[in-house]
Steps between C-alpha positions, in 0.01 A plus 500: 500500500709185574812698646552629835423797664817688531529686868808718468584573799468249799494678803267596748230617286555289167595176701142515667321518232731225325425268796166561539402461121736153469291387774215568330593267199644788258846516324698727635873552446724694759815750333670645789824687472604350881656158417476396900142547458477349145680157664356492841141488268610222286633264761281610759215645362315812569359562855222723560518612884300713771119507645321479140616220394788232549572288180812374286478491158740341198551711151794585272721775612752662261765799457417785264763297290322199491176680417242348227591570148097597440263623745157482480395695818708641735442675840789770577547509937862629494584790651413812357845611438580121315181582228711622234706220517252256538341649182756488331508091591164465341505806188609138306324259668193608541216318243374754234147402640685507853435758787685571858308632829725664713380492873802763591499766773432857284436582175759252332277459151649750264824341529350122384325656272777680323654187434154284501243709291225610687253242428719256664490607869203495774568648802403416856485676869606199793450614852590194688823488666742203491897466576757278397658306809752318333596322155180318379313626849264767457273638756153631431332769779152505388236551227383829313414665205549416197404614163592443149467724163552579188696887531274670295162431717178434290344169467648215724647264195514143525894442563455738785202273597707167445783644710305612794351128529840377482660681714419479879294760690457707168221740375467657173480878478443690227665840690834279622710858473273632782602245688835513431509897572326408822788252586754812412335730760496165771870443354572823593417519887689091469826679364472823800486207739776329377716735631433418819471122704173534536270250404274599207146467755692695763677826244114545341337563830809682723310843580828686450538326132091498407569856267828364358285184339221692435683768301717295290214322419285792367833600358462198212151518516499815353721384204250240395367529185174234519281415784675334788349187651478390864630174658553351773377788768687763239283755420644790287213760633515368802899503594435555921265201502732343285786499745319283735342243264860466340672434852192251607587336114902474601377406837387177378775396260807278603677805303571775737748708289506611148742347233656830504625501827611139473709614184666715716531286806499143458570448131741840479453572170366752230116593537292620217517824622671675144220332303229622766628864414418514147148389570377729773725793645459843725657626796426232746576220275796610413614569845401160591713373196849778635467243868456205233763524349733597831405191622564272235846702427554440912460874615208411687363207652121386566367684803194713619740829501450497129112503555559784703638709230262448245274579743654844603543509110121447452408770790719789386307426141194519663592822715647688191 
């Protein structure tokens, strides 16, 4: 295909892949919806920062308005609560031959796929943590799983196979919902520490918090409805052990707390939380998702007090 790769959505985790493949010789084409980002890429380029890897790369950067008429291939990165807009963006654009992977947090595919068809989007589970510093600065922690797939499992085709050797660090699965139900039940103990200021390494392994993480975990676990995979010291029959290999894996990354918290606290704005809740749900989600929403409507703010209620909340549960 002689057009770019479209990466909608050039942020922390689509701007790292972006970089990486340009630097690899591809064609990619950045659409982000932050015009300071979107200029400080196309007079500065984009800067990959942090102990992987240190690198600047140049590519074309452009506003959802400027966006391709046609599109070949797309990957969708935005924020889950931007997919519906960004598939609307592409239910035009998009090549009848075309397809979209979406390497999203949850279980954003339904909605492309409404407006996509279903044999036009591959899905993918990403594990390694990155952050954007500033416009056109992004900085990445470390390196971990992941794994790309067509959603409904079998054989492993051959655009799954031609994206996975494209794209850097990634694996084909043929199971790729496993992993991403694994990443909800991980997501989930990342969101109940998000309420606090604890770094991610440190809320896994606090003694007092170890049955709030492992319960909210189980809690999704038990709503999955294929095999869940393991990654990256995550093992969903193992959720104790699991606690520690997790906090050794955030040990080592440059990223020390989630994207959720720095929603709430740095960037102080929306998470994903609404579109988290009609994925997974049950009490101690959704009690995570009440001090949510307090913070982000200012009720609350970030500290270890919230921990401690959802882990009273979690004990009385327990006790009943």
């Amino acid at each position: 295909m002689s057009s770019p790769l479209v990466v909608v959505g050039g942020g922390a985790i689509g701007g790292t892949l972006a970089a990486h493949m340009t630097r690899a010789g591809q064609d990619v084409l950045i659409c982000d919806a932050d015009e300071a980002h979107v200029t400080a890429i196309r007079e500065h380029g984009l800067r990959i920062e942090g102990p992987v890897d240190e690198f600047t790369v140049r590519l074309p950067a452009v506003t959802p308005a400027e966006m391709p008429g046609r599109i070949d291939r797309a990957i969708v990165a935005v924020k889950s609560l931007h997919t519906r807009a960004a598939a609307d963006q592409l239910r035009d654009r998009l090549a009848p031959d075309g397809y979209v992977l979406t390497v999203q947090n949850g279980l954003t595919a339904d909605t492309l796929i409404e407006a996509l068809g279903k044999d036009r989007v591959i899905s993918s589970f990403v594990n390694f943590g990155a952050d954007v510093l500033a416009p056109g600065v992004i900085m990445q922690g470390n390196v971990a799983t992941f794994r790309v797939g067509e959603l409904g499992g079998g054989d492993i085709t051959p655009r799954v196979r031609e994206l996975a050797a494209q794209l850097p660090y990634a694996e084909p699965t043929d199971n790729v919902l496993g992993y991403l139900w694994g990443k909800e039940a991980y997501g989930a103990m990342l969101w109940a520490g998000a309420v606090s200021d604890l770094p991610i390494a440190e809320h896994l392994v606090h003694p007092r918090y170890r049955p709030v993480m492992i319960a909210i975990a189980q809690e999704v676990l038990d709503q999955a409805p294929v095999p869940v995979e393991s990654f990256d010291g995550f093992v969903p029959d193992d959720l104790e052990g699991s606690l520690d290999r997790l906090a050794e894996f955030n040990r080592r990354s440059a990223k020390k707390h989630s994207g959720i918290y720095r929603d709430l606290v740095v960037r102080r704005r929306k998470t994903e939380i609404d579109e988290m809740l009609r994925d997974v749900s049950g009490p101690i989600f959704d009690k995570v998702a009440d001090i949510i929403h307090d913070i982000e409507a200012g009720r609350r703010v970030n500290e270890a007090a919230n921990l401690d209620e959802l882990a009273d909340f979690v004990a009385a549960r327990n006790a009943a």
